[in-house]
C-alpha positions in Angstrom: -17.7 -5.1 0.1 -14.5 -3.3 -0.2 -15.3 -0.3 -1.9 -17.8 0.1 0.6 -15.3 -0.2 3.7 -13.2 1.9 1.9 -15.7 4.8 1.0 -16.7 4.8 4.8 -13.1 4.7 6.4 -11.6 6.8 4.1 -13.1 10.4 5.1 -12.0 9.6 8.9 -8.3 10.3 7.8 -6.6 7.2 8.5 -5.3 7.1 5.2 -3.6 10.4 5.4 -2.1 9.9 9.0 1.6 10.2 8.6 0.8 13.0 5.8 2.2 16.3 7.0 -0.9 18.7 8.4 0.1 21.4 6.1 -0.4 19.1 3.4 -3.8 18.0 4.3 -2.7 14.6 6.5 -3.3 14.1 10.0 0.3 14.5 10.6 0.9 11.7 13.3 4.5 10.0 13.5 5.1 7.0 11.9 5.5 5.0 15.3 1.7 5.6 15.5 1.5 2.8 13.0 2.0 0.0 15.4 -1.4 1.2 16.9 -3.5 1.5 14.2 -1.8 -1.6 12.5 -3.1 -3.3 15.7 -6.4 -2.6 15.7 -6.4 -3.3 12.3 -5.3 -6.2 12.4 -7.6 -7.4 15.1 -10.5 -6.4 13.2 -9.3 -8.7 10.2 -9.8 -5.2 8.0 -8.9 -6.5 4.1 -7.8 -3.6 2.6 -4.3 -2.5 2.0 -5.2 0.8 4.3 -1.6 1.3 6.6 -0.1 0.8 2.7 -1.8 3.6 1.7 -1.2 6.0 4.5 2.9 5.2 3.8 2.7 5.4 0.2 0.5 8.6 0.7 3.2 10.4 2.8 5.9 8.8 0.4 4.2 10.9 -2.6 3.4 14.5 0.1 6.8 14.6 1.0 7.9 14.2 -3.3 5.3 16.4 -3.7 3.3 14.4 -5.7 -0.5 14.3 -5.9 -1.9 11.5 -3.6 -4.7 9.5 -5.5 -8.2 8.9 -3.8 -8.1 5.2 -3.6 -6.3 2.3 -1.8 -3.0 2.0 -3.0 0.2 -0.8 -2.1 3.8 -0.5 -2.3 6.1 -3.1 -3.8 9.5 -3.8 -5.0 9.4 -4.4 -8.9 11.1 -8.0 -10.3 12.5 -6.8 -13.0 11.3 -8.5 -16.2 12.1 -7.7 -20.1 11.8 -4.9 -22.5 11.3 -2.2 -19.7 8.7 -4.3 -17.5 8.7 -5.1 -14.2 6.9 -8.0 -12.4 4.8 -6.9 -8.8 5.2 -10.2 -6.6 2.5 -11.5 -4.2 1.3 -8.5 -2.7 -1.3 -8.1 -0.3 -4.5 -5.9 -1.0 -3.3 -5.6 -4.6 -6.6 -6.9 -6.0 -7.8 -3.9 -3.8 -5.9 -1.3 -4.8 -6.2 1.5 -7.9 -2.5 2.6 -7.8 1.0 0.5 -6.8 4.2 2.6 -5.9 6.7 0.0 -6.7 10.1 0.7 -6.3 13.0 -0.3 -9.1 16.3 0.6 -9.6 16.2 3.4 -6.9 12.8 5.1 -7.7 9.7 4.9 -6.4 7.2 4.6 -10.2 3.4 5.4 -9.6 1.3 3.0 -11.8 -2.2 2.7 -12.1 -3.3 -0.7 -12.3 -6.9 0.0 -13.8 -6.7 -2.8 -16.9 -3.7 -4.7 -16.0 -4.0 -8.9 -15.9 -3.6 -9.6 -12.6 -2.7 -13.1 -10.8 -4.9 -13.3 -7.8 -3.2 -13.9 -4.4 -2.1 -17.1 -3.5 -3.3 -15.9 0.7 -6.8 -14.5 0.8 -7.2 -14.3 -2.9 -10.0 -11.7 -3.5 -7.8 -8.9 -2.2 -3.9 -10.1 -2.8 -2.5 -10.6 -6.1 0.6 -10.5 -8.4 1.4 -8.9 -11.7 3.3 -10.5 -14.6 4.2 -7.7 -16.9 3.7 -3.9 -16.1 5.3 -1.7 -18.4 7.3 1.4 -15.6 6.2 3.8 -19.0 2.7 3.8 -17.4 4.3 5.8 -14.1 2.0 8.9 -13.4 5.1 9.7 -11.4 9.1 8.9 -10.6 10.9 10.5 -7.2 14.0 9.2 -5.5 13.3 5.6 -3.3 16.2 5.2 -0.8 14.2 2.1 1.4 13.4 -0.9 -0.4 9.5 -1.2 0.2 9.9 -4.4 1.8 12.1 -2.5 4.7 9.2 0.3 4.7 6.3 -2.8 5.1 7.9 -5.3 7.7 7.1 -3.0 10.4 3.7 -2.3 9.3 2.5 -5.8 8.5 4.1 -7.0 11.9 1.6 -4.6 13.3 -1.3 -5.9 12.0 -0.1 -9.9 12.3 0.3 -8.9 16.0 -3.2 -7.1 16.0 -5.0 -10.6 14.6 -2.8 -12.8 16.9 -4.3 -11.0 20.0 -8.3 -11.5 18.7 -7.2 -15.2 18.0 -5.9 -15.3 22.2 -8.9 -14.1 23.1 -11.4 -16.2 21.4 
């Protein structure tokens, strides 16, 4: 299951790639993604785990403590009475925390308890939120990139990585 696949790909350091050595990462650049996007990709992995290792640097370089588990980013839909929607996001259903960006900061929030919309692709692992109240952030640091601009690059990766095992079957 997925807690499984994470527990055993987690130690390796994957997740902490393009964390700073001095911080405890692996410290590789960010175009390393493409590669490990790609083999990711052509290995169908289902967790969110090239989301993690940018939201992970994200939080080193703010100096905020990175949590343990898989985590996503998002842009926020902003909703009412100081809540924001998450949209579809892929390996939501997977993750423990979402950095979602609104209104020019990045907002950790744990998602432990929230109602969640599963995803309408692969719905075990994506999903939506409704409602998620931005007083549950664990921490707020400056967000200059929309996450969607921080993601494309990273999800083309992988889409490239599956399109390669589909060629050669």
């Amino acid at each position: 299951g997925p807690a499984t696949l994470w527990q055993a790909l987690e130690p390796l350091g994957y997740a902490d790639a393009f964390v700073d050595e001095a911080q405890g990462g692996i410290g590789l650049p960010l175009d390393a993604a493409f590669d490990i996007g790609f083999v990711l990709g052509r290995h169908a992995y289902p967790l969110p785990l090239l989301e993690t290792a940018a939201a992970r640097s994200l939080l080193a370089a703010a100096g905020v403590p990175r949590p343990e588990h898989p985590l996503v980013l998002c842009d926020a839909i902003p909703a009412t009475d100081g809540h924001v929607a998450l949209p579809q996001t892929p390996g939501l259903r997977q993750a423990a925390h979402a950095l979602v960006r609104h209104a020019g900061l990045w907002h950790l929030l744990p998602l432990a308890g929230l109602a969640m919309r599963a995803g309408d692709y692969r719905p075990a692992i994506g999903g939506a939120l409704d409602r998620v109240p931005l007083e549950l952030a664990l921490a707020r640091f400056s967000a200059p990139h929309a996450a969607a601009v921080l993601l494309a690059p990273l999800q083309a990766a992988e889409m490239a990585g599956s399109m390669a095992a589909v060629l050669d079957m």
